[in-house]
Each structure stands twice: as structure tokens, then as C-alpha cells.
ZABARO-13335 format. One record per residue (C-alpha): residue in one letter; x, y, z. Coordinates in Angstrom, 3 decimals, decimal comma, m for minus. Example, Ala and Ser with C-alpha at 12.3 -4.5 7.8 and 13.67 -1.06 7.14 Angstrom:
<atoms>
+-----+----------+----------+----------+
| res |        X |        Y |        Z |
+-----+----------+----------+----------+
|   a |   12,300 |   m4,500 |    7,800 |
|   s |   13,670 |   m1,060 |    7,140 |
+-----+----------+----------+----------+
</atoms>
This chain:
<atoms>
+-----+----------+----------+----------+
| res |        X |        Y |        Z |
+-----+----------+----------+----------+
|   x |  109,900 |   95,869 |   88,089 |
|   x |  108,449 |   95,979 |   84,303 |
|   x |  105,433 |   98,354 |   85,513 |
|   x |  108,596 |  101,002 |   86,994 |
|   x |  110,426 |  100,634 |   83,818 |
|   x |  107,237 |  101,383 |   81,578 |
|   x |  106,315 |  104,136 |   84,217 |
|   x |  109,761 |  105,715 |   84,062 |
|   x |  109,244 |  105,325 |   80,186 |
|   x |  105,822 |  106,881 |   79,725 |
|   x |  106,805 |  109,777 |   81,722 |
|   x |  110,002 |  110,532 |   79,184 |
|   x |  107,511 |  110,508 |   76,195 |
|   x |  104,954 |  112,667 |   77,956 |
|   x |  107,668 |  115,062 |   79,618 |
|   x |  107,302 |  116,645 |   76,058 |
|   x |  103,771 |  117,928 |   76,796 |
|   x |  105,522 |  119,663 |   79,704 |
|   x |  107,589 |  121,029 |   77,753 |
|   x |  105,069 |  122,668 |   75,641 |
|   x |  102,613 |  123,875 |   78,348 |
|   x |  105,559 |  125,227 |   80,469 |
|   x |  106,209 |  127,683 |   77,437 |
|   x |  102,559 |  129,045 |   77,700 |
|   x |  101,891 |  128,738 |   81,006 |
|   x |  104,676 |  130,126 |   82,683 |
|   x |  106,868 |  131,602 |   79,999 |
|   x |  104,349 |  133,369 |   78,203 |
|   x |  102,022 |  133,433 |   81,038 |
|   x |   98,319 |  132,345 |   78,995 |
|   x |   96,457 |  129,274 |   79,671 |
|   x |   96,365 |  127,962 |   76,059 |
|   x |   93,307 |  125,321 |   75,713 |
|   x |   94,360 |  124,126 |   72,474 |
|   x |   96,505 |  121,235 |   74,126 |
|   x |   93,786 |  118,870 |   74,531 |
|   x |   93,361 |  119,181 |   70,466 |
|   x |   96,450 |  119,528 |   69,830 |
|   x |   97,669 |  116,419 |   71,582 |
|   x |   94,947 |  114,060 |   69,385 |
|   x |   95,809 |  115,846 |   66,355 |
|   x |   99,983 |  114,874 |   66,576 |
|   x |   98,595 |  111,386 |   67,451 |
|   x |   95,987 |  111,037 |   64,218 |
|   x |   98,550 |  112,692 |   61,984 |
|   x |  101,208 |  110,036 |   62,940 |
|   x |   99,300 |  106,872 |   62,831 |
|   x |   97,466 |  107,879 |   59,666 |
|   x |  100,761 |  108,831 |   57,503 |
|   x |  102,022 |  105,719 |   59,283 |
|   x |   99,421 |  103,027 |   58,468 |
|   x |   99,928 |  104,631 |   54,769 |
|   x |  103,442 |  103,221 |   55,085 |
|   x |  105,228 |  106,354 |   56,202 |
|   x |  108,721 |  105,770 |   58,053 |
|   x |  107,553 |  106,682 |   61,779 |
|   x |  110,352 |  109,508 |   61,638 |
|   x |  109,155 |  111,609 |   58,880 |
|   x |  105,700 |  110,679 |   59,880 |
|   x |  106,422 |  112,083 |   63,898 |
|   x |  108,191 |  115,388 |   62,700 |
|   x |  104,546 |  115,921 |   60,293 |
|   x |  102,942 |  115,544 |   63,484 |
|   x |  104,947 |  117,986 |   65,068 |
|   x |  104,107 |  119,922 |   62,048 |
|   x |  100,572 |  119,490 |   62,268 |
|   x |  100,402 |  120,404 |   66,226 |
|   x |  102,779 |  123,826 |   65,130 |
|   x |  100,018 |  124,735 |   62,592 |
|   x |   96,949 |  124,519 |   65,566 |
|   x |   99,199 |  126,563 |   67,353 |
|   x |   99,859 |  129,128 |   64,699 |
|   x |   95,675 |  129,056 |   64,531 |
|   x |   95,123 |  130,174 |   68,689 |
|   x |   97,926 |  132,912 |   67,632 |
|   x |   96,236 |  134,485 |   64,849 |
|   x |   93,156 |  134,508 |   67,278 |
|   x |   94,659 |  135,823 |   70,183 |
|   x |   97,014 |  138,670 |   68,630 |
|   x |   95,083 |  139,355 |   65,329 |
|   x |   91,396 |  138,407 |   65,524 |
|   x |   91,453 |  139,932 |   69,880 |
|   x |   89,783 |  136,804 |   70,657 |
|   x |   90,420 |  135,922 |   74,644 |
|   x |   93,288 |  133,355 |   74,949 |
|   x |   91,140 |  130,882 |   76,668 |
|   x |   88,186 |  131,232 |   74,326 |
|   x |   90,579 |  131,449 |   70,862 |
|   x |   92,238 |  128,013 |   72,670 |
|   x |   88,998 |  126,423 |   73,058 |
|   x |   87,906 |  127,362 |   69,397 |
|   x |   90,743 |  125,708 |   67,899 |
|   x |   90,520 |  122,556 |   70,354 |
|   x |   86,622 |  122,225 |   68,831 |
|   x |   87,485 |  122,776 |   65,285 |
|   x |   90,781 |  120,233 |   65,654 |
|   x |   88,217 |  117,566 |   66,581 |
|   x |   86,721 |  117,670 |   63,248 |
|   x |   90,220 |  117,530 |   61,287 |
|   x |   90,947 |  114,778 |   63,752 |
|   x |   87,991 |  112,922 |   62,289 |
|   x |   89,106 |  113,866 |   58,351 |
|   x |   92,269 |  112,732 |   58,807 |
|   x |   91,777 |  109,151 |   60,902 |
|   x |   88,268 |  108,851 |   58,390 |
|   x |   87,048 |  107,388 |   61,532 |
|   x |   87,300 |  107,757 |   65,515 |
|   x |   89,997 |  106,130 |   66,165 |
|   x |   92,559 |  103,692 |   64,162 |
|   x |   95,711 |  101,328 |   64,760 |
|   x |   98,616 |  100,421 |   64,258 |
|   x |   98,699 |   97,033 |   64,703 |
|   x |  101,351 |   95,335 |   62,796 |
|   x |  103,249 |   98,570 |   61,569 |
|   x |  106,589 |   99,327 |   62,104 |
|   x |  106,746 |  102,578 |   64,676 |
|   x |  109,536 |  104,281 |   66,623 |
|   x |  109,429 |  101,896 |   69,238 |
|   x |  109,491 |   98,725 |   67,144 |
|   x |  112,483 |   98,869 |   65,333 |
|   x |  114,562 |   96,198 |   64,536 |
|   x |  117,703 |   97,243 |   66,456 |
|   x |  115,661 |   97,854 |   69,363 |
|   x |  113,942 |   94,386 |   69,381 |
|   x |  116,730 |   93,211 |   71,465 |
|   x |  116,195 |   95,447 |   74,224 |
|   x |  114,075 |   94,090 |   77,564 |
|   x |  110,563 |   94,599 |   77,611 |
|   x |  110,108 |   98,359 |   77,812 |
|   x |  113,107 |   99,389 |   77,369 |
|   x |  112,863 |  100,938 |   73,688 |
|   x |  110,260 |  102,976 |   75,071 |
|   x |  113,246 |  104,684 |   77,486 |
|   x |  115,914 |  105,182 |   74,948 |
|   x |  113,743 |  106,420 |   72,334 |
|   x |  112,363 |  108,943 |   75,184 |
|   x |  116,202 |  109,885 |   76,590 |
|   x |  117,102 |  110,821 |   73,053 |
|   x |  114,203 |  112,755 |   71,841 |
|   x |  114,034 |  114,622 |   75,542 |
|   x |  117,769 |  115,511 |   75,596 |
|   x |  117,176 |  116,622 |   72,044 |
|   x |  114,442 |  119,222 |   73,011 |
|   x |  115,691 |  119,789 |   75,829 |
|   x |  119,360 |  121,211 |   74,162 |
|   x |  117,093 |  123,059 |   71,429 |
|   x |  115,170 |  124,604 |   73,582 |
|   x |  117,949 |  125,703 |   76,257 |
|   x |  119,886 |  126,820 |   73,436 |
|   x |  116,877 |  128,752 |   72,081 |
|   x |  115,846 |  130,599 |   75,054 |
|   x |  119,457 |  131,623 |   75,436 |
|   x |  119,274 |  133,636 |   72,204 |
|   x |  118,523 |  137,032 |   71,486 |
|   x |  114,974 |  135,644 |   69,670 |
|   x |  114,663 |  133,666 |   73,050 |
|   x |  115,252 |  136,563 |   75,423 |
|   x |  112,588 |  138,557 |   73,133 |
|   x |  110,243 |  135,680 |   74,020 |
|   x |  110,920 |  135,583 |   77,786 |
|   x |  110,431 |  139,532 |   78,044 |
|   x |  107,082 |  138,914 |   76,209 |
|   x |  105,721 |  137,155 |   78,752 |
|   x |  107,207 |  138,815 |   82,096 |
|   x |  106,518 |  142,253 |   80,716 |
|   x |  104,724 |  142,731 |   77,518 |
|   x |  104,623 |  146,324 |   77,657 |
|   x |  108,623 |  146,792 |   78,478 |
|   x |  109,013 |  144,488 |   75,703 |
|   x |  106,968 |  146,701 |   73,462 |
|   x |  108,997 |  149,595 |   74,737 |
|   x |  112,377 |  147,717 |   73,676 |
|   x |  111,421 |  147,536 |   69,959 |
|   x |  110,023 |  144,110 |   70,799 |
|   x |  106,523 |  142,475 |   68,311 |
|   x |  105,135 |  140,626 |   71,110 |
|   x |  102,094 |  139,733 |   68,625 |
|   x |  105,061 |  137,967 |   66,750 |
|   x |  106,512 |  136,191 |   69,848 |
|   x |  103,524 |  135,148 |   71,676 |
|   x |  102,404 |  133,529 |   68,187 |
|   x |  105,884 |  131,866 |   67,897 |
|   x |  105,751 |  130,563 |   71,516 |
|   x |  102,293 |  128,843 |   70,632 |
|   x |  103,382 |  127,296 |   67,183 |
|   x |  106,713 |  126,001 |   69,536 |
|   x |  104,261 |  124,699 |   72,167 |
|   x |  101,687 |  123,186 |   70,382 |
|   x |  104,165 |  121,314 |   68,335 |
|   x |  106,041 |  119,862 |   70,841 |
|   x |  102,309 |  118,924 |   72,302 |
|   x |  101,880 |  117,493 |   69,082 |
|   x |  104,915 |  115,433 |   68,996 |
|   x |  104,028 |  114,085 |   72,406 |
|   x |  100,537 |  112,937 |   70,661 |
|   x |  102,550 |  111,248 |   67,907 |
|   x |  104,919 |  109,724 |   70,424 |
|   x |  102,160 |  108,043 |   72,901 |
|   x |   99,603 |  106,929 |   69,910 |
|   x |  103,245 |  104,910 |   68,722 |
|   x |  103,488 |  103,839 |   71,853 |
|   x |  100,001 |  103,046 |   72,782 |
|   x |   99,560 |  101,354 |   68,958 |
|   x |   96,593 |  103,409 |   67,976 |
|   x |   95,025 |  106,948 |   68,210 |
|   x |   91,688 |  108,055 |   69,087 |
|   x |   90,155 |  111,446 |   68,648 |
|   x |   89,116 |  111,310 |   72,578 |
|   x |   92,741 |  110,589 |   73,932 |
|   x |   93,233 |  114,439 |   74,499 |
|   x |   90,813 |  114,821 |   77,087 |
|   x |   91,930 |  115,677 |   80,272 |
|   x |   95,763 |  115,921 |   78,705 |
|   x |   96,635 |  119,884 |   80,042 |
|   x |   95,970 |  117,916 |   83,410 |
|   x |   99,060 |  115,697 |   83,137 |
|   x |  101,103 |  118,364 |   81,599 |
|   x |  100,326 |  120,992 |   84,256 |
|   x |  100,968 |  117,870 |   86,795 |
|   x |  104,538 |  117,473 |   84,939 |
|   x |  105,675 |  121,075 |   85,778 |
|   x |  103,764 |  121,468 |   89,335 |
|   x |  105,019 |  118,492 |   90,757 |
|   x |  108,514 |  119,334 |   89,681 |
|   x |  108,301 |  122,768 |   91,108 |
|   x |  107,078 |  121,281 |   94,717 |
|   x |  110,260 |  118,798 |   94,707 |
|   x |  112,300 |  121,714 |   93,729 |
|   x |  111,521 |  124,847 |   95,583 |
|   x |  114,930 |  126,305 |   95,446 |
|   x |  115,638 |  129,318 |   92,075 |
|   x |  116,773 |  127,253 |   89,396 |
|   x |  117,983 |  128,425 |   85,998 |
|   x |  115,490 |  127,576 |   82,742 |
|   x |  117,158 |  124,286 |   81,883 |
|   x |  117,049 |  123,191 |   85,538 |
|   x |  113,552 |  123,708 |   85,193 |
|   x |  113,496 |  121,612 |   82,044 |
|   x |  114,899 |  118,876 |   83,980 |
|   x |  112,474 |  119,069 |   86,924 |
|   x |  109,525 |  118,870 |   84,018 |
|   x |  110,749 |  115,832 |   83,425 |
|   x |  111,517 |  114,291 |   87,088 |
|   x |  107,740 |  115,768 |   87,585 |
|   x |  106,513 |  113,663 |   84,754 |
|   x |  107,914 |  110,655 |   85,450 |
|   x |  107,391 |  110,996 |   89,304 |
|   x |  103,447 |  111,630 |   88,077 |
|   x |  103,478 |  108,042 |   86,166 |
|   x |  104,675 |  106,923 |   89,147 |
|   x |  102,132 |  108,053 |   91,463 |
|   x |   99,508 |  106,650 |   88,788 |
|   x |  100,992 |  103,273 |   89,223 |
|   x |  100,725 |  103,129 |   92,793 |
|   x |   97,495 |  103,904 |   92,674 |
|   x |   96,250 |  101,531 |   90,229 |
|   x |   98,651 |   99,161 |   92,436 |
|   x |   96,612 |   99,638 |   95,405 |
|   x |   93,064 |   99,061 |   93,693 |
|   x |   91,760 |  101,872 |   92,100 |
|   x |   90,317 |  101,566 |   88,944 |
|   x |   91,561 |  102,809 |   85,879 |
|   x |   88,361 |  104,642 |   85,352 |
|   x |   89,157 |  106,709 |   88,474 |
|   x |   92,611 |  107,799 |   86,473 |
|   x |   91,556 |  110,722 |   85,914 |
|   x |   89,980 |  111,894 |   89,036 |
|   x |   93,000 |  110,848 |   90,416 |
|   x |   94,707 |  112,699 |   88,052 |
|   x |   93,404 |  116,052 |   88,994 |
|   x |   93,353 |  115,309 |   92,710 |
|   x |   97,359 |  114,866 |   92,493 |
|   x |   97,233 |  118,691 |   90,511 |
|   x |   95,213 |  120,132 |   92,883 |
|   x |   97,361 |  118,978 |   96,389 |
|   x |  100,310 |  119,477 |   94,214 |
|   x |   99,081 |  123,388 |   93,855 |
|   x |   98,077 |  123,721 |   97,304 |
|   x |  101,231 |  122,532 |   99,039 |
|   x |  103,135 |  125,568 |   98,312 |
|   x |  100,441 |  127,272 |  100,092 |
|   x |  100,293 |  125,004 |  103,013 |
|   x |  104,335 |  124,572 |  102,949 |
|   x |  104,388 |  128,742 |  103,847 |
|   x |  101,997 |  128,588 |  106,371 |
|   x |  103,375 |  125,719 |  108,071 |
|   x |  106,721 |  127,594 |  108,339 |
|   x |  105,127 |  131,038 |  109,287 |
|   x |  103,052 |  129,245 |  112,202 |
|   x |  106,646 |  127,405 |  113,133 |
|   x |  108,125 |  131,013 |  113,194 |
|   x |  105,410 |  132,321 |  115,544 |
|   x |  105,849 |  130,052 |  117,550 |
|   x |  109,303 |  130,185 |  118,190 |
|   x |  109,158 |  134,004 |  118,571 |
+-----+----------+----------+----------+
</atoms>
């Protein structure tokens, strides 16, 4: 029961790294590489200005800070410099890796007997794993309201258009330079604040822990579009990011249950991705061939 409860409460935490790839990858429509710096970066920041006796609060929303400037970086790249998304992701990601390294003063560093979001004292009487879930329900509902609320606005809307159709939002007044640079320095932060929220959780950052990390995001907001295949408004969607997430975590449980190693995680991992991707594909044809042949 304790491996569910932690599962349900590491997918809250990393539901935020939906979050900020779904604003790239489907809002905006680029496939931003700067995730898997990004994501280290929040996660160094945090345990750094934490270990320097910090409160974890300030210290998270720095973080978030941090992961909004990387973002701001790919944006300048992309709109100003006419750098490719991918590659101007990918430059950032490399250089991040170094400021990881200034910042921590080493690879990796802990938090071992420091207070952190998870460890304080009015939580202490919670069960076993439990301050993990109500630190995750309020920060998610949080972002969650902001960013509903947000995308409902005229700035929103601007945002939205920018990535369905840049050149009717150019014809509409709109500086999609401006947006697509805001939707980055949004995305990358909340990437960031995921980074901050699982080093706190994990008790230590490492400047490796972002590899492989736009996996389990893009996991987060397939798998929550396969259980949900009916049109859903944007904070539906928002929701099934993070019913994806934590369905994810529990997928990874099950497998470790049944014997895999936790070397394998990540093969896994991208295994889950890839059949979750497919299954639209194979969901179609299965109903066109059970069309045929009732016709």
C-alpha cells in the first residue's frame, strides 16, 4: 500500500513537468530540448540555496526562477538569433550543464538533514508518504487554476493562436516572437519547479537527473490523451496530465514489482511512450477493419 501512496505522490510532483512540456509541445507546437537542463537546473538551484539555509519556499520559487531564465535563453535563440528550435533547445540544455556544475560546486549534493517542503513540522504527523501528496495537491491545483485562468485571457488566447496559426496570429496584430518566448520562460519554469520539487523529495540533486526527463513528461500527456480520447476543454486536459502522470508511476511500479531492474527504468520508460503513441494508430485501424467488416 506505501509503494501506491508514494506512486500516486511522485506522479503529483512530476505532473508539473507535464505541465510545462504540454505548453510547447502541443500549445505552441515545438519540441523544446531544454527540459532535460532545465529540470537539473530547478533541482541544483533548490538544494544549493537550501543547504545555505534558505526556507525551501523562497528557495523553490528561485528555482522556478532559474528554469524561467533557461527558457527565456531557447527564446532569444529561436525568435532572435533564427537558431532551429531543436538545435537552440539542445544549446541551452549543454550550456545549463555547466551552470549546473557552478552552482552545486560539484556533481551532485544533499540534503540530508535540512528542512525541505516535505519535512515540515506540521506535516511530520502525516503517514509515511503522505506529505509528499498534500504538498503535490496544493502546488498542482495551484498551477493548475493559474494556468486555466491564464489561457482564458486575452494574453492567453494570443498564445494559443501562436501556436495553431502563427501567421493568422501575425495577421491579428499578434508578436508571436513575444509569445512563443513567453510560453518557453512559462514552461521551462514550471520544468524547473518540478526539478526543485523531486531533488526535495529525492534529498539531493545531481547534474545527471535530467536525462531522459522529456520522456516522462511526454509519457504524462500521451498516456492521458489515450485514456481520454473524447474533445476535452484545456483544463480537462490539465487534469488528464496529471491522471497520465500518476497512472505512468504506476506502471513503473508494477514493473519494478514484477522483477525488472531499476536499471531497465528507463528503457521501460520509453517503451510505455512509444505503445502509448502507437495505440491511437492501432485504436483507428482496429475500428476501420471492424467497420469493413460489418459492411
Amino acid at each position: 500500500m506505501g509503494i501506491l501512496i508514494s506512486a500516486i505522490g511522485q506522479g503529483l510532483i512530476w505532473a508539473t513537468l507535464g505541465f510545462g512540456l504540454y505548453l510547447t509541445f502541443r500549445i505552441l507546437d515545438v519540441a523544446d530540448m531544454t527540459v532535460e537542463g532545465t529540470f537539473p537546473l530547478g533541482a541544483a538551484t533548490a538544494v544549493t540555496l537550501i543547504s545555505n539555509g534558505m526556507s525551501p519556499i523562497i528557495a523553490t520559487l528561485v528555482a522556478t526562477l532559474a528554469g524561467s531564465l533557461a527558457g527565456l535563453v531557447t527564446g532569444l535563440l529561436y525568435t532572435k538569433g533564427k537558431i532551429p528550435i531543436l538545435l537552440a533547445g539542445i544549446l541551452t540544455m549543454t550550456a545549463v550543464y555547466s551552470v549546473n556544475l557552478r552552482i552545486m560546486g560539484q556533481a551532485n549534493r544533499s540534503l540530508l538533514g535540512k528542512t525541505n517542503l516535505f519535512s515540515y513540522n506540521f506535516l511530520k504527523g502525516l503517514p509515511q508518504n503522505f506529505p509528499v501528496i498534500v504538498v503535490g495537491v496544493v502546488i498542482i491545483i495551484l498551477i493548475t487554476i493559474c494556468l486555466a485562468q491564464f489561457l482564458k485571457t486575452e494574453l492567453g488566447q494570443a498564445f494559443i493562436v501562436t501556436g495553431d496559426n502563427p501567421k493568422m496570429a501575425r495577421s491579428l496584430g499578434i508578436n508571436t516572437d513575444s509569445m512563443t518566448i513567453l510560453g518557453l520562460m512559462v514552461a521551462n519554469g514550471l520544468i524547473g519547479l518540478g526539478g526543485a520539487l523531486v531533488a526535495q523529495n529525492n534529498g539531493f540533486a545531481d547534474v545527471n537527473m535530467g536525462v531522459g526527463t522529456i520522456v516522462v513528461a511526454l509519457a504524462s500527456i500521451i498516456i492521458g490523451e489515450v485514456i481520454f480520447t473524447d474533445t476535452l476543454t484545456l483544463p480537462e486536459r490539465l487534469i488528464t496530465i496529471i491522471i497520465g502522470s500518476i497512472f505512468y508511476r504506476f506502471v513503473l511500479v508494477i514493473v519494478l514489482y514484477i522483477g525488472f531492474n531499476a536499471d531497465d527504468l528507463k528503457l521501460v520508460s520509453a517503451i510505455i511512450l512509444g505503445l502509448a503513441l502507437m495505440l491511437p494508430r492501432l485504436r483507428s485501424k482496429l475500428r476501420l477493419s471492424t467497420f469493413l467488416k460489418r459492411g
